[in-house]
Structures are given as C-alpha cells and as structure tokens.
N, C-alpha and C positions, 0 to 999 in steps of 0.2 A: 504494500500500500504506500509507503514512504516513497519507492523508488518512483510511482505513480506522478505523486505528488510535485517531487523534483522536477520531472520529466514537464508534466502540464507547467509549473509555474517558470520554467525555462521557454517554454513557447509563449505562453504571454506575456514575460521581458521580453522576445526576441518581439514579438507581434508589434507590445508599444514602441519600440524602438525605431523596427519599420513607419511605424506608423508618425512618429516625431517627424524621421526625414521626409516622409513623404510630404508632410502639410507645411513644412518649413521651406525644401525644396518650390513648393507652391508660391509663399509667400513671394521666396526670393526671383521668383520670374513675375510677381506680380509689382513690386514692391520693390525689388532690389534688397541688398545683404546689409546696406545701410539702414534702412527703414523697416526691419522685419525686428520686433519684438520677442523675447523670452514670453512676455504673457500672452498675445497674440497668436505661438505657436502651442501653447499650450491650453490655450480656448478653442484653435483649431483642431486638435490632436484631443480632447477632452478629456486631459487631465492636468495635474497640477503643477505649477513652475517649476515645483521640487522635484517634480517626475521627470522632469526635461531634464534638469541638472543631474538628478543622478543616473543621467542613461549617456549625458554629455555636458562635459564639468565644466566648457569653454567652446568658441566659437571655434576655434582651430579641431576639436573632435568631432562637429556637428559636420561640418563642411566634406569632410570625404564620406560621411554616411550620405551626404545630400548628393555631391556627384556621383556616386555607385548608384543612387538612385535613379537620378537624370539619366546616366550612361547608360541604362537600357532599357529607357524610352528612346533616348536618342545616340545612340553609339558615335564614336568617332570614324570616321572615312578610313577602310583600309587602302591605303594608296600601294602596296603590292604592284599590283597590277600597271599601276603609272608608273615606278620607278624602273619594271621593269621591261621596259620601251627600248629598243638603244639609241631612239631620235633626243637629245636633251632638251630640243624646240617640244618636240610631243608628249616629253615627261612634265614639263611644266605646265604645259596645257588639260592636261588630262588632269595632273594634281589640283593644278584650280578648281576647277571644272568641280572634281570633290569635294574640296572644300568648299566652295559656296556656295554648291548649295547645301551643305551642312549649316553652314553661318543662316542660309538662310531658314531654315529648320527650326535652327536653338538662335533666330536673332532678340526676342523678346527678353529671354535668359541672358545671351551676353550681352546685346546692349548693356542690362542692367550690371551686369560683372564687371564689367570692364569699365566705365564708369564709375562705378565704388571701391575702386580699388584702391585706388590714391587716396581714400580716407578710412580704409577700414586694412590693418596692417594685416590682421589673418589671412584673410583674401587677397592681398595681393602674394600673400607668400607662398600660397595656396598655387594660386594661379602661375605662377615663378616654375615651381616641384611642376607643374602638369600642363597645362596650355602651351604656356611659355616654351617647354622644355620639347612638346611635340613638336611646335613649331622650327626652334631648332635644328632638331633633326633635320626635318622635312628640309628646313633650307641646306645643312648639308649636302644631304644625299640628293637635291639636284642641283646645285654650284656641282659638283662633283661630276655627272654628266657632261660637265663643258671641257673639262681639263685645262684652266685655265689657273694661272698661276700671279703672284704678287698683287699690285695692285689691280691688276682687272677682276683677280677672284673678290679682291675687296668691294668693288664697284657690283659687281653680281653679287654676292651676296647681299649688300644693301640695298639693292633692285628685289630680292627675288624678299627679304624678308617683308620688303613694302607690299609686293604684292601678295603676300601671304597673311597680310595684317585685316583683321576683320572689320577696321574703321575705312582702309583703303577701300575693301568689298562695299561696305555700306557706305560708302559716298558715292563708288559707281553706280549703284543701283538708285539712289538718291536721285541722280544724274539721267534719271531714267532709262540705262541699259537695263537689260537682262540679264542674269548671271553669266549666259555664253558667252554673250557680246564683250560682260567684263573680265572673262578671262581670257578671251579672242583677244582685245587691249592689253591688258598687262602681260600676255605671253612675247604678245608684239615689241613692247616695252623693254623688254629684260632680253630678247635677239639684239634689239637694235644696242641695246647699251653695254655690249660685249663686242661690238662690230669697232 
C-alpha cells in the first residue's frame, strides 16, 4: 500500500509540475518573461505560490521546464539536411528557409524573449546556453561551406549571423516579403559579400 502511495503522489508532483510550465510557458508568449507573475502562474496553474516555488525555487529553474515544454509544441529546425548540400549558396538558403519559418511559428514567443532579455538576467543567460549557442553553430557550419579564410571569413560570418538573427527575419517580413523572398535576399546578401 505505501509503495502505492509513493508511486501516485510522485505523478501528481510530476502532473503539477507539468502543469506550472505549461501555464507559465502561456503567460510568457502572452505576456513576455518580464510581465508574467509568481501569482498569476499560480492562479493559472491552480495552486499556490508556494506550490510554484517549491517545484521551482527561481526563475533560472522554471525556464528550461518552460522550453522543454514549448520545444514540443514547436521543435527546432533540423537543418541536417541543409548542411548537407555541397552548394554553400544552397546551404544557406535552405537553412533560412528553416529557420523562418520557424521564427515565424514561435514569433509571438520570441518577439516577446528576445525583447526581455536585456532586463531580465535569467533569460538572457538562458537564451546565451541555447538560442544563442544554436545559432552559432548554424553560422559555423555554413561560413565553413565557403572555405574562406581571415578577414573574408570574418565578413561572412557577420553576414550570415545577421541573416540568421530573428529581428533581421522580422523586419523582412515587416517589409512585406514572405519568408522565401526573405531568404531569397539575405542568401543573395551573404554571395555577394564574399565576392
């Protein structure tokens, strides 16, 4: 009977838990990471502040429960498949291509992220460990396609990281492109500034 016991009151910590990031995750695409409250998610989540804290003692513990939650609703772009192009012009294109429309997926959510980050230190450090740190990559491993060396590699990468930035995306699209068109342009962009 005890073992029972254990067993059920372990699934419903794990339940309210779930259930914290989920309506927290909410706010923070409603709302932003700035303006989402301890009491607010724990009115949504219907239970008590205390319940929130002791399932997540700080904002830096809530936030990877929030994105594990987000990430599969909205997964990140496997770019596989673009990097392994042998055109560099067709890697970057294609990698766009993914990502924006990703950005355009999750832009209610990053707007609001990216945004609050210069005022909320968790998040931006957050965002640092994992956005940031994809992107990276990404601009790596296609600078690398060009074989290009010193200052041009410096100049491409500072090209490809612009293009790869989701404020760049959403001003294109702002601009009235379409996500092709804008990554028809900025692939355009990042040839010519390697030429």
């Amino acid at each position: 009977m005890r073992k029972y016991e254990l067993k059920a009151r372990a699934e419903s910590q794990r339940e309210t838990r779930e259930r914290i990031a989920k309506v927290t995750t909410e706010l923070h695409e409603e709302r932003g990471v700035a303006h989402t409250t301890v009491a607010e998610i724990a009115r949504r989540a219907g239970v008590t502040r205390l319940t929130v804290y002791n399932h997540f003692a700080d904002l830096s513990e809530l936030l990877p429960a929030c994105a594990a939650h987000y990430e599969r609703l909205h997964p990140t772009p496997d770019f596989a498949t673009a990097l392994a192009q042998s055109d560099p012009g067709a890697r970057v294109r294609d990698a766009l291509g993914r990502l924006y429309g990703w950005y355009r997926e999750t832009e209610p959510m990053f707007g609001k992220l990216f945004s609050d980050r210069a005022s909320v230190p968790e998040l931006d450090r957050f965002l640092e460990q994992n956005i940031d740190r994809v992107l990276a990559d990404l601009t790596d491993d296609l600078v690398a396609g060009f074989a290009v060396r010193g200052r041009r590699a410096d100049r491409l990468r500072a090209l490809v990281r612009v293009a790869l930035d989701f404020w760049t995306w959403r001003r294109l699209t702002r601009e009235g492109l379409v996500d092709e068109d804008a990554a028809d342009l900025m692939t355009a962009a990042v040839a010519a500034g390697i030429g």
